[in-house]
DSSP file (Angstrom, degrees, kcal/mol; ACC not computed):
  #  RESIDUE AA STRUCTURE BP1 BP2  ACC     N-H-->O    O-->H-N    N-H-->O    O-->H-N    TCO  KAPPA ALPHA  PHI   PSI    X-CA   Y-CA   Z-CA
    1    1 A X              0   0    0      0, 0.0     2,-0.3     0, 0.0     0, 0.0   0.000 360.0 360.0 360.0 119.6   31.7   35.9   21.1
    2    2 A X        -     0   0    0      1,-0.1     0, 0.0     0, 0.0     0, 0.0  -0.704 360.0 -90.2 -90.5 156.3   30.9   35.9   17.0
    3    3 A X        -     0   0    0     -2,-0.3    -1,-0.1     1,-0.2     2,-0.1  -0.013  34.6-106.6 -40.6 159.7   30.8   33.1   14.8
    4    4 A X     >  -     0   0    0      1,-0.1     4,-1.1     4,-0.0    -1,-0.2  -0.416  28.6-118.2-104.6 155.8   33.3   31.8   12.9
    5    5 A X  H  > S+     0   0    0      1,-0.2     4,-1.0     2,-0.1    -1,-0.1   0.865 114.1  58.4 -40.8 -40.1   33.3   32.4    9.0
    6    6 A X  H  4 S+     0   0    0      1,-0.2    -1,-0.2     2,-0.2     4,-0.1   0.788 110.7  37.7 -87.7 -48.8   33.0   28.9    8.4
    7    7 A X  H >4 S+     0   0    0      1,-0.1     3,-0.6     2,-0.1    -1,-0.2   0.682  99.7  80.9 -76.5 -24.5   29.7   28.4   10.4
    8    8 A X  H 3< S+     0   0    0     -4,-1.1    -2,-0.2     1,-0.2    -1,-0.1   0.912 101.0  29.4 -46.2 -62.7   28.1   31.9    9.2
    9    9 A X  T 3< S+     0   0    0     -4,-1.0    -1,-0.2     3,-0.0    -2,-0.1   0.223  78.8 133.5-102.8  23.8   26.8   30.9    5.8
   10   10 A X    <   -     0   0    0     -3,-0.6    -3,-0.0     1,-0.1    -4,-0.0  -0.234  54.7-124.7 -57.1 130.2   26.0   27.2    6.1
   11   11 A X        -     0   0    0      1,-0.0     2,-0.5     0, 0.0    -1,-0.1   0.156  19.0-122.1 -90.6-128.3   22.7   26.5    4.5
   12   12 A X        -     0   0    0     -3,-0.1     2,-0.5     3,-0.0     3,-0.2  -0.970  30.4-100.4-155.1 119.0   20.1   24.9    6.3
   13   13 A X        -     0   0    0     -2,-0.5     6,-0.1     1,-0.1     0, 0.0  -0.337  37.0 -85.3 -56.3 134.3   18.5   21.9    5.3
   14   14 A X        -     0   0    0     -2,-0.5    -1,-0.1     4,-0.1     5,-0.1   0.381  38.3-152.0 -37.7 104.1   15.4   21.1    3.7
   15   15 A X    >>  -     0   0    0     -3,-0.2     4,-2.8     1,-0.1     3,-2.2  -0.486  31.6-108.4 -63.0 146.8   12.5   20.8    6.0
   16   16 A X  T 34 S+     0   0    0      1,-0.3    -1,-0.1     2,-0.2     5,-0.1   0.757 118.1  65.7 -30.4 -40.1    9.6   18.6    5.1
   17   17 A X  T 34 S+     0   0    0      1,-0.2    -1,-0.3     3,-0.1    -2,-0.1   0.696 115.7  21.8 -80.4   1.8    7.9   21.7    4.6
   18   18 A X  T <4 S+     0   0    0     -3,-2.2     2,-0.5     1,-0.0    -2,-0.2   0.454 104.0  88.0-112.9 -15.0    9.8   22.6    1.9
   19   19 A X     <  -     0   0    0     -4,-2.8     2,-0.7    -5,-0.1    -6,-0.0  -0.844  65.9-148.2 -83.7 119.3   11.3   19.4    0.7
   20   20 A X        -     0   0    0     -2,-0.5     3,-0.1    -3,-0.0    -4,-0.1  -0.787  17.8-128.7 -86.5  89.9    9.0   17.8   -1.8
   21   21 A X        -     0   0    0     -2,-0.7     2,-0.2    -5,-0.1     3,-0.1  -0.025  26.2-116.2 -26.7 168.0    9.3   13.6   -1.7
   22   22 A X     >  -     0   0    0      1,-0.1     4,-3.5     0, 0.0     5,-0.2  -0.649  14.5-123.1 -80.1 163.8    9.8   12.2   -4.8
   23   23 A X  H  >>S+     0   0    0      2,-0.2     4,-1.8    -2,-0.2     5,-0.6   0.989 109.4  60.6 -87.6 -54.4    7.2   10.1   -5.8
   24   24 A X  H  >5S+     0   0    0      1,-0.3     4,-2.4     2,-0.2    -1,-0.2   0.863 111.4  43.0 -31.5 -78.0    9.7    6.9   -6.2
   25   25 A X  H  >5S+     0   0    0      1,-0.2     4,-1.3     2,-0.2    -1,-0.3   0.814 109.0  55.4 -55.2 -31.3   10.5    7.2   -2.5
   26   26 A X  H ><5S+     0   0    0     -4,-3.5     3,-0.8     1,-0.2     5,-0.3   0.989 112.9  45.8 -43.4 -57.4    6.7    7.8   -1.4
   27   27 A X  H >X5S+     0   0    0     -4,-1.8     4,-3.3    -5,-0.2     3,-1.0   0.781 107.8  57.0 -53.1 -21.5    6.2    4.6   -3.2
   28   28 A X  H 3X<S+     0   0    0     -4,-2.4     4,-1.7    -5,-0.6    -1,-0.2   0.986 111.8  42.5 -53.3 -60.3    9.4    2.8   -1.4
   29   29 A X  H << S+     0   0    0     -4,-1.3    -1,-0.3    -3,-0.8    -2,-0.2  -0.250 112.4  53.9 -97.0  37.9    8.0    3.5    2.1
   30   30 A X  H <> S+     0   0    0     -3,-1.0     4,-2.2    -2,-0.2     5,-0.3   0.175 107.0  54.5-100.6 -55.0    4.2    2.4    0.8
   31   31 A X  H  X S+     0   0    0     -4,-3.3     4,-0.6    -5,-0.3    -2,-0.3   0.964 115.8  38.8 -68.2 -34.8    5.8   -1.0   -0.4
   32   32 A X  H >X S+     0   0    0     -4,-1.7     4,-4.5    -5,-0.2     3,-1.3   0.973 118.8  43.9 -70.6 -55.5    7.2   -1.4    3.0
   33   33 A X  H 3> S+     0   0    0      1,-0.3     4,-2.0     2,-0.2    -2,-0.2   0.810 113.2  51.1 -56.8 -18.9    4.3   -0.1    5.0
   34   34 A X  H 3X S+     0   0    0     -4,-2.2     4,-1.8     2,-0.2    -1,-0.3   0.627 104.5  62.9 -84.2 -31.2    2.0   -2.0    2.8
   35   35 A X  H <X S+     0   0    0     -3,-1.3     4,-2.0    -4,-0.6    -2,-0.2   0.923 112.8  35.4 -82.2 -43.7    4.4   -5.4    3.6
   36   36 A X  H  X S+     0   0    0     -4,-4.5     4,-1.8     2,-0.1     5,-0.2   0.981 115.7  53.9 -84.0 -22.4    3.7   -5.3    7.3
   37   37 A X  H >X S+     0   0    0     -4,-2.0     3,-2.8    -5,-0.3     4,-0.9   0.909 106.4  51.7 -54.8 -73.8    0.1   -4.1    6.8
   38   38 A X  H 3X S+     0   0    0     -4,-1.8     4,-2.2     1,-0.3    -1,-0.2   0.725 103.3  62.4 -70.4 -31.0   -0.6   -7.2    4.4
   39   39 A X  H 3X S+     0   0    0     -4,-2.0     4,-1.2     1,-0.2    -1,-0.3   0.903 115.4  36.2 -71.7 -23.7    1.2   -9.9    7.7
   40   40 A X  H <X S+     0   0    0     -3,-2.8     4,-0.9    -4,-1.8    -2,-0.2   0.873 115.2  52.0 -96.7 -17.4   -1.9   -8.7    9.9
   41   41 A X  H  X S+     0   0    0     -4,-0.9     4,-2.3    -5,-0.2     3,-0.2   0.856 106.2  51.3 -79.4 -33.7   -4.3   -8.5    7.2
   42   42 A X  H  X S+     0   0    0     -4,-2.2     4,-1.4    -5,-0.3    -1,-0.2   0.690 108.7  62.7 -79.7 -12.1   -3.5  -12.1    6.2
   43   43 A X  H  X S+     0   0    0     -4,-1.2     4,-0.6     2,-0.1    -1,-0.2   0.862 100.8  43.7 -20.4 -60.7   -4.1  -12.6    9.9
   44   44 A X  H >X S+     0   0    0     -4,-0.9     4,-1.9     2,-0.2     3,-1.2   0.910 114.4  53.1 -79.8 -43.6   -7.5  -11.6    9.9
   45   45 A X  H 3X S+     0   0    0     -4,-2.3     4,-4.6     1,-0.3     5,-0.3   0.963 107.6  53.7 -57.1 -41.1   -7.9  -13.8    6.5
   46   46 A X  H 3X S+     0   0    0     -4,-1.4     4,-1.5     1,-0.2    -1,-0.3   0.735 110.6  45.8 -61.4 -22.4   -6.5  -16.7    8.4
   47   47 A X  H <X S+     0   0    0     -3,-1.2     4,-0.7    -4,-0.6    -1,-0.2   0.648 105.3  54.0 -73.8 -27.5   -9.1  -16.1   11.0
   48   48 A X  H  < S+     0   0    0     -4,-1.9     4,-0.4     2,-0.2    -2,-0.2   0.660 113.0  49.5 -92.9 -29.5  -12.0  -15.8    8.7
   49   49 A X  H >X S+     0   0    0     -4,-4.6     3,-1.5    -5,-0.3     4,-1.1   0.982 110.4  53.9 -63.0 -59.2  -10.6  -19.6    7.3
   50   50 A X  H 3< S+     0   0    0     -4,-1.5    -2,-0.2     1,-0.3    -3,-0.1   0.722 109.5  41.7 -32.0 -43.0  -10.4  -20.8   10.9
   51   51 A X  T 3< S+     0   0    0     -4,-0.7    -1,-0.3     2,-0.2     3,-0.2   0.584 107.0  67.7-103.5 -13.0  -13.9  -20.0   11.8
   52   52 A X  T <4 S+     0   0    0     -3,-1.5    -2,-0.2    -4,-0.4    -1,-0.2   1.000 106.0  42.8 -61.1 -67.9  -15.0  -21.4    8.2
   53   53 A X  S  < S+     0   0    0     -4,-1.1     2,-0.3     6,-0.0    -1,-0.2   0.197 109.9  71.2 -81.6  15.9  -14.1  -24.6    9.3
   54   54 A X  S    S-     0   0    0     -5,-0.2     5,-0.1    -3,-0.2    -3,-0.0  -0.864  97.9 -34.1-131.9 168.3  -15.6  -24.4   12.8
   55   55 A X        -     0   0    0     -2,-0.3    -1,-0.2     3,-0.1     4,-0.1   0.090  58.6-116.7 -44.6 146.9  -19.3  -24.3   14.4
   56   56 A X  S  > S+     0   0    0      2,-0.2     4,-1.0     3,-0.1    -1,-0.1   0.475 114.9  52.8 -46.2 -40.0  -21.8  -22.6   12.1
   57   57 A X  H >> S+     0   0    0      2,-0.2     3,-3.5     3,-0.2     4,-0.8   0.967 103.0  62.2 -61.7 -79.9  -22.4  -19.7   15.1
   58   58 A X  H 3> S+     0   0    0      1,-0.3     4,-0.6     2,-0.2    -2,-0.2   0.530 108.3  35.9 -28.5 -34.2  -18.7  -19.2   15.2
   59   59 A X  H 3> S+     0   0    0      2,-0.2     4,-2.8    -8,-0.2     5,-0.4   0.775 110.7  56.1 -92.1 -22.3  -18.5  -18.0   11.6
   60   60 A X  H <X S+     0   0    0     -3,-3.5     4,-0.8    -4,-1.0     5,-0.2   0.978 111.3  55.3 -53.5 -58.4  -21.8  -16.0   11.3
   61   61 A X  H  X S+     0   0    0     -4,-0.8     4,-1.0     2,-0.2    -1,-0.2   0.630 117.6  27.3 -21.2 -61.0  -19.9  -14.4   14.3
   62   62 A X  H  X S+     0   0    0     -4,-0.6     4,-1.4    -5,-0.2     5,-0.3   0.920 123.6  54.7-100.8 -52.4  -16.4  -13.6   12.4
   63   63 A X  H  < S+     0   0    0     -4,-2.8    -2,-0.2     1,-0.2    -1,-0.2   0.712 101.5  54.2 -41.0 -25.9  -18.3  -13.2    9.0
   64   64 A X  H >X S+     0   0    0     -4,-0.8     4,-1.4    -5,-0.4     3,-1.3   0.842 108.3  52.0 -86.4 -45.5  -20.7  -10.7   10.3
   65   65 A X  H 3< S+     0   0    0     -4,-1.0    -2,-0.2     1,-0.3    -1,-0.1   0.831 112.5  43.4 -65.0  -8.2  -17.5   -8.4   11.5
   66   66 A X  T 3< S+     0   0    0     -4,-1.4    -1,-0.3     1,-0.1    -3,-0.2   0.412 110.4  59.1-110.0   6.6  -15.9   -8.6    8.0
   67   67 A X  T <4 S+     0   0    0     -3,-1.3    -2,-0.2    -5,-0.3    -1,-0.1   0.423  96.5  89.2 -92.8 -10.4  -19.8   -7.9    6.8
   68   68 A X  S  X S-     0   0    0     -4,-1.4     4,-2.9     1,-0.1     5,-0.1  -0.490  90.9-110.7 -75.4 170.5  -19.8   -4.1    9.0
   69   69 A X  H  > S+     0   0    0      1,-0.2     4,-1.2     2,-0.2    -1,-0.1   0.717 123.9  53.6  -6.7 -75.3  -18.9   -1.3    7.9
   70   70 A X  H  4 S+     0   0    0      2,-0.2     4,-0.5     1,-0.2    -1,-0.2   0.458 112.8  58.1 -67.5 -19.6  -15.9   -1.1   10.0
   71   71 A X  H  > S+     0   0    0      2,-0.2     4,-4.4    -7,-0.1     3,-0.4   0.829 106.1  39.4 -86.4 -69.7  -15.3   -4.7    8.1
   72   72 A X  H  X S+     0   0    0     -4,-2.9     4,-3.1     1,-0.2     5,-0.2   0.939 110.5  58.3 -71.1 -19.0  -15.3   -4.1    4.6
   73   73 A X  H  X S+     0   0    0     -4,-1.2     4,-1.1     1,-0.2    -1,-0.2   0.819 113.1  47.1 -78.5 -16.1  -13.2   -0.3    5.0
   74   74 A X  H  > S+     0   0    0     -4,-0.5     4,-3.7    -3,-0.4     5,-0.2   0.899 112.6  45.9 -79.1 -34.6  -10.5   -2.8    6.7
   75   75 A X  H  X S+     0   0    0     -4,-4.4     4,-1.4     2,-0.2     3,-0.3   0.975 115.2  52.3 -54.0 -58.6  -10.9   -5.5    3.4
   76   76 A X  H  X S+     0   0    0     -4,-3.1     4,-3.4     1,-0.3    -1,-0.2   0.759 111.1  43.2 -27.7 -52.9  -10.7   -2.3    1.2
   77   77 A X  H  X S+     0   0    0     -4,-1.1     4,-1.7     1,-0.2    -1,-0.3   0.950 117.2  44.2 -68.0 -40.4   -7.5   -1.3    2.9
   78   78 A X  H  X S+     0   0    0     -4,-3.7     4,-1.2    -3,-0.3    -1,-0.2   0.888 114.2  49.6 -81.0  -8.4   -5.9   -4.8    2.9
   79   79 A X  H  X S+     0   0    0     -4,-1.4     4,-3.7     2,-0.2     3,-0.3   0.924 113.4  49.7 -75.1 -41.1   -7.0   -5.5   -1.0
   80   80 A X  H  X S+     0   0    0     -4,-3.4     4,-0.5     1,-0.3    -2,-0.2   0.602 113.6  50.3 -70.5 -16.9   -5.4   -1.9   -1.8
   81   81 A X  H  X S+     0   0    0     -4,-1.7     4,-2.0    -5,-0.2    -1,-0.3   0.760 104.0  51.8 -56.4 -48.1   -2.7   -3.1    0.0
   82   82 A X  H  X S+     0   0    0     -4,-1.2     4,-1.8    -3,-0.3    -2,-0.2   0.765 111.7  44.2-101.9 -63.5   -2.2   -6.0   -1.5
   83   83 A X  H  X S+     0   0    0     -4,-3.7     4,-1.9    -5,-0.2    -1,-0.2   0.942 110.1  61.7 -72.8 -19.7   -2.2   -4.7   -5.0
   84   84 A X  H >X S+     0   0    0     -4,-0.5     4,-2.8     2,-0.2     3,-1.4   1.000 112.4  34.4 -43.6 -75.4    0.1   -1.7   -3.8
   85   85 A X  H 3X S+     0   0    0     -4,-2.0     4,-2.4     1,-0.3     5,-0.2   0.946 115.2  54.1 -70.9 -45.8    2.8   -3.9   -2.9
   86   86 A X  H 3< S+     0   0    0     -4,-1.8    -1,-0.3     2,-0.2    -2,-0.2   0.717 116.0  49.1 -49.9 -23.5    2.2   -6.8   -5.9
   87   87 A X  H XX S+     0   0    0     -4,-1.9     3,-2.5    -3,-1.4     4,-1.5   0.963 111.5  44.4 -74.6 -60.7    2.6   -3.6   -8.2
   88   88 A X  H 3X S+     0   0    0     -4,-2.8     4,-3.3     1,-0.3    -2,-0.2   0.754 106.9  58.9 -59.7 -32.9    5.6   -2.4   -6.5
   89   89 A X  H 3< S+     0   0    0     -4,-2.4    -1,-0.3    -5,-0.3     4,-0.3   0.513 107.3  50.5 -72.8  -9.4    7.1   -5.9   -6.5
   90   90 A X  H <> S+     0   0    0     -3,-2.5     4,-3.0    -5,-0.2    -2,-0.2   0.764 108.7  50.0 -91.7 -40.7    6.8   -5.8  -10.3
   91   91 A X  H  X S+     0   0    0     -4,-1.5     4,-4.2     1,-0.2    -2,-0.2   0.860 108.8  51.4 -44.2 -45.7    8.4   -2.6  -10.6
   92   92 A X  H  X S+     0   0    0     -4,-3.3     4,-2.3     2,-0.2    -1,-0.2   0.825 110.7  50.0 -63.2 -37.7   11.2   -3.7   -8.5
   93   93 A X  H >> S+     0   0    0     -4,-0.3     3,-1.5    -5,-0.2     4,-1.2   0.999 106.5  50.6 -63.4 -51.0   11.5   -6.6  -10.7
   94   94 A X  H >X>S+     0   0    0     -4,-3.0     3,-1.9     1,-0.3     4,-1.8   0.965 114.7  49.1 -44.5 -49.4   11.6   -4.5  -14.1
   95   95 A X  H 3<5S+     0   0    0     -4,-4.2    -1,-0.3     1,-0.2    -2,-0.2   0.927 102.4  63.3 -58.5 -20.4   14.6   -2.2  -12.0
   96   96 A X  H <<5S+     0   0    0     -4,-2.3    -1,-0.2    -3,-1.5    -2,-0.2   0.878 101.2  46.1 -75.6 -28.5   15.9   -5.5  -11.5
   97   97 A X  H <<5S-     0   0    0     -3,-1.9    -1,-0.2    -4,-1.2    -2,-0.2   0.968 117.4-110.7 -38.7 -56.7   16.4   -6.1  -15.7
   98   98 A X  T ><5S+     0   0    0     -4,-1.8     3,-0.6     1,-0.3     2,-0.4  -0.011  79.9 124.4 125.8 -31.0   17.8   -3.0  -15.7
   99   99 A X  T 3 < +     0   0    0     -5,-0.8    -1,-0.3     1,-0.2    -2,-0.3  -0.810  63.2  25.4-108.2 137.9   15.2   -1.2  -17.6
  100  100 A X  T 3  S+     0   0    0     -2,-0.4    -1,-0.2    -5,-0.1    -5,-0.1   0.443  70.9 126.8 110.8  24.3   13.5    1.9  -16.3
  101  101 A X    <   +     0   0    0     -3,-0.6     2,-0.3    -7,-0.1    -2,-0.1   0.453  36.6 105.3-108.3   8.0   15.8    3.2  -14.2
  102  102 A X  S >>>S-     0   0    0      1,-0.1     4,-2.3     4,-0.0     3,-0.9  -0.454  82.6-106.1 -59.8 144.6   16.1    6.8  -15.5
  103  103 A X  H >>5S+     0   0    0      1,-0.3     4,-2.3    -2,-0.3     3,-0.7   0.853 111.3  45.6 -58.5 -59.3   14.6    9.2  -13.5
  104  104 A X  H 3>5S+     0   0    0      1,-0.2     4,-1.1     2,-0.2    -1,-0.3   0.787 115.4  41.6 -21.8 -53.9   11.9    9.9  -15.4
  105  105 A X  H <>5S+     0   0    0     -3,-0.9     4,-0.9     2,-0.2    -2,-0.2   0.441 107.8  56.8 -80.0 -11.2   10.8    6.7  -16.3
  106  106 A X  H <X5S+     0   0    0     -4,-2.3     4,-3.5    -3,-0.7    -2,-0.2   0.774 112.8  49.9 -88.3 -38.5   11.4    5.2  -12.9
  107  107 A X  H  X<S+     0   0    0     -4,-2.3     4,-0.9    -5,-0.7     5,-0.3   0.966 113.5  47.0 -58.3 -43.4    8.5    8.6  -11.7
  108  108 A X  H >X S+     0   0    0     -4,-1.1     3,-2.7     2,-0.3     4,-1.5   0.993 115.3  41.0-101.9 -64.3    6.2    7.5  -14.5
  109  109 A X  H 3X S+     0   0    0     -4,-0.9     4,-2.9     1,-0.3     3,-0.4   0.838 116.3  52.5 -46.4 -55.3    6.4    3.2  -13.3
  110  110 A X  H 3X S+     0   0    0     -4,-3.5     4,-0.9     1,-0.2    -1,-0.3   0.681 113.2  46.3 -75.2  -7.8    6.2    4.4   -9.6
  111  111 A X  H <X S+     0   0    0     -3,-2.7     4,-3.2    -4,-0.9    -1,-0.2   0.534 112.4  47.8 -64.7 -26.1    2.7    6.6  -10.9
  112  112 A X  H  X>S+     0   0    0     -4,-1.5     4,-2.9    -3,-0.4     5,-0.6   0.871 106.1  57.7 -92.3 -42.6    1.3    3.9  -12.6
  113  113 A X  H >X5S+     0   0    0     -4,-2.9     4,-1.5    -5,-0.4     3,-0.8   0.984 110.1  43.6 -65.3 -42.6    1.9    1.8   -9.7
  114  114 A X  H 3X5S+     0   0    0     -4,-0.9     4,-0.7     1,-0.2    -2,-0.2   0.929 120.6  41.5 -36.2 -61.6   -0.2    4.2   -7.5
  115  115 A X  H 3X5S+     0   0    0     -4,-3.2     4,-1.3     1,-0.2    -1,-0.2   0.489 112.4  52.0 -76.0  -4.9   -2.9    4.5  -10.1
  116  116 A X  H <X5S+     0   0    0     -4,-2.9     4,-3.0    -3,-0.8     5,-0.3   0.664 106.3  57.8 -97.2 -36.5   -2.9    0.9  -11.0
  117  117 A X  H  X<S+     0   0    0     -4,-1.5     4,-2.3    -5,-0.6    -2,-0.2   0.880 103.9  47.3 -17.3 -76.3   -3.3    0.3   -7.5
  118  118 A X  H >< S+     0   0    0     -4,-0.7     3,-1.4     2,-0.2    -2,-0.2   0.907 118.0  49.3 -52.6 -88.1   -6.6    2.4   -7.1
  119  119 A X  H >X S+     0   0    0     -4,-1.3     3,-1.8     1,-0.4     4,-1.4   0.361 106.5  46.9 -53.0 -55.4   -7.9    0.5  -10.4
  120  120 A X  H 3X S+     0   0    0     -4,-3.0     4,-2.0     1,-0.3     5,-0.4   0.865 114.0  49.8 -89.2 -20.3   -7.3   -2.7   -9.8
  121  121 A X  H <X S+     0   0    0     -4,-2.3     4,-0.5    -3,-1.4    -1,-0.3   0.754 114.9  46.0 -51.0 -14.3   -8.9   -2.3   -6.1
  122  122 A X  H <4 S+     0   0    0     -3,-1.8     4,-0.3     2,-0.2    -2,-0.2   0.771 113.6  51.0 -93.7 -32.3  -11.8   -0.7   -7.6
  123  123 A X  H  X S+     0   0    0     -4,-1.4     4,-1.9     1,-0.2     5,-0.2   0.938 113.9  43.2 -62.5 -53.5  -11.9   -3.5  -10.3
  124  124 A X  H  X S+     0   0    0     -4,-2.0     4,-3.5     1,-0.2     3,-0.4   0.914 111.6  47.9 -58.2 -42.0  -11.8   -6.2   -8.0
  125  125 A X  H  X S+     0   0    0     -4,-0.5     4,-1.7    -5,-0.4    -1,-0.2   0.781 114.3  53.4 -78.3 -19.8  -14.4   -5.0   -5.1
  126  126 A X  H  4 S+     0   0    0     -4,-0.3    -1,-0.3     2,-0.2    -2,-0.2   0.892 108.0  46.7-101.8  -6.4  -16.8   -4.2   -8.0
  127  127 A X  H >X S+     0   0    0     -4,-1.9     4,-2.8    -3,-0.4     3,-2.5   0.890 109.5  60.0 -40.7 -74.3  -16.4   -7.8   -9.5
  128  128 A X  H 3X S+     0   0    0     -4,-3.5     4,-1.5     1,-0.3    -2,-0.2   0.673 106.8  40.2 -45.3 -31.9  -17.0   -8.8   -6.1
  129  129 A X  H 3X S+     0   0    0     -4,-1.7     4,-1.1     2,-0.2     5,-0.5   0.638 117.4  49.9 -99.3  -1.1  -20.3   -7.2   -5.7
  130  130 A X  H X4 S+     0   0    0     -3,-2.5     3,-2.9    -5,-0.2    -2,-0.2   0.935 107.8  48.9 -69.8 -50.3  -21.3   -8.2   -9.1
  131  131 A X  H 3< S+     0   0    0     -4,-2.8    -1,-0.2     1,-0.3    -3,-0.2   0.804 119.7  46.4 -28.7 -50.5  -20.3  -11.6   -8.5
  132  132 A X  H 3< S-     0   0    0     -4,-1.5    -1,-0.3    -5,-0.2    -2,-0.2   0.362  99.7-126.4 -79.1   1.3  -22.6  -11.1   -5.0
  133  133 A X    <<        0   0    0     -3,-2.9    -3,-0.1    -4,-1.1    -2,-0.1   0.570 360.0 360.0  67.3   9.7  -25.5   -9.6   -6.2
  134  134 A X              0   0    0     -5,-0.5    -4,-0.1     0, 0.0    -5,-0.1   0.569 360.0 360.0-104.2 360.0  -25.5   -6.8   -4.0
């Protein structure tokens, strides 16, 4: 049996390996992933308040897990998080004017939110150890 004309030359859609996101949509599904990361991270803050206000053991306890290793590469992630999505929540307001919503300029505000991202995580955690002396 052959194929019909119709079916013959259809092209094929774009695989992920050959479809290149656009950097607006990476950043869409970063502001989202970044919204539910930031409800479990504000868990863990809510836990590290809880145990403030409880026996002296108890917090060395929850303070010594946000002092590993394994502690501070999770703060990192929820601080970088945290400015991720507050970046992106400005952007969204600026589309919300009206201005920046040519495609160009809508690439160059979702870049600056990336890189502004890194910065001000880098700014803050290095405040943080001046501030601490280590």
């Amino acid at each position: 049996m052959t194929r019909s004309p119709a079916t013959h030359n259809r092209p094929l859609s774009p695989h992920l390996t050959i479809y290149r996101p656009p950097i607006t949509m990476t950043t869409s599904i970063l502001h989202r992933i970044t919204g539910g990361a930031l409800y479990f991270g504000t868990l863990l803050v809510a836990w590290w308040l809880t145990a403030a206000a409880g026996p002296q053991g108890y917090f060395d306890f929850v303070n010594g897990i946000f002092g590993s290793w394994f502690g501070r590469l999770v703060l990192l992630g929820y601080t970088w998080a945290l400015m991720l999505h507050m970046l992106g929540g400005v952007r969204h307001f600026i589309w919300d004017t009206g201005a920046g919503l040519e495609k160009h300029t809508a690439s160059k505000i979702a870049w600056a939110t990336l890189v502004g991202s890194v910065l001000l995580t880098l700014a803050i955690w290095i405040a943080g150890y001046y501030v601490r002396g280590a």
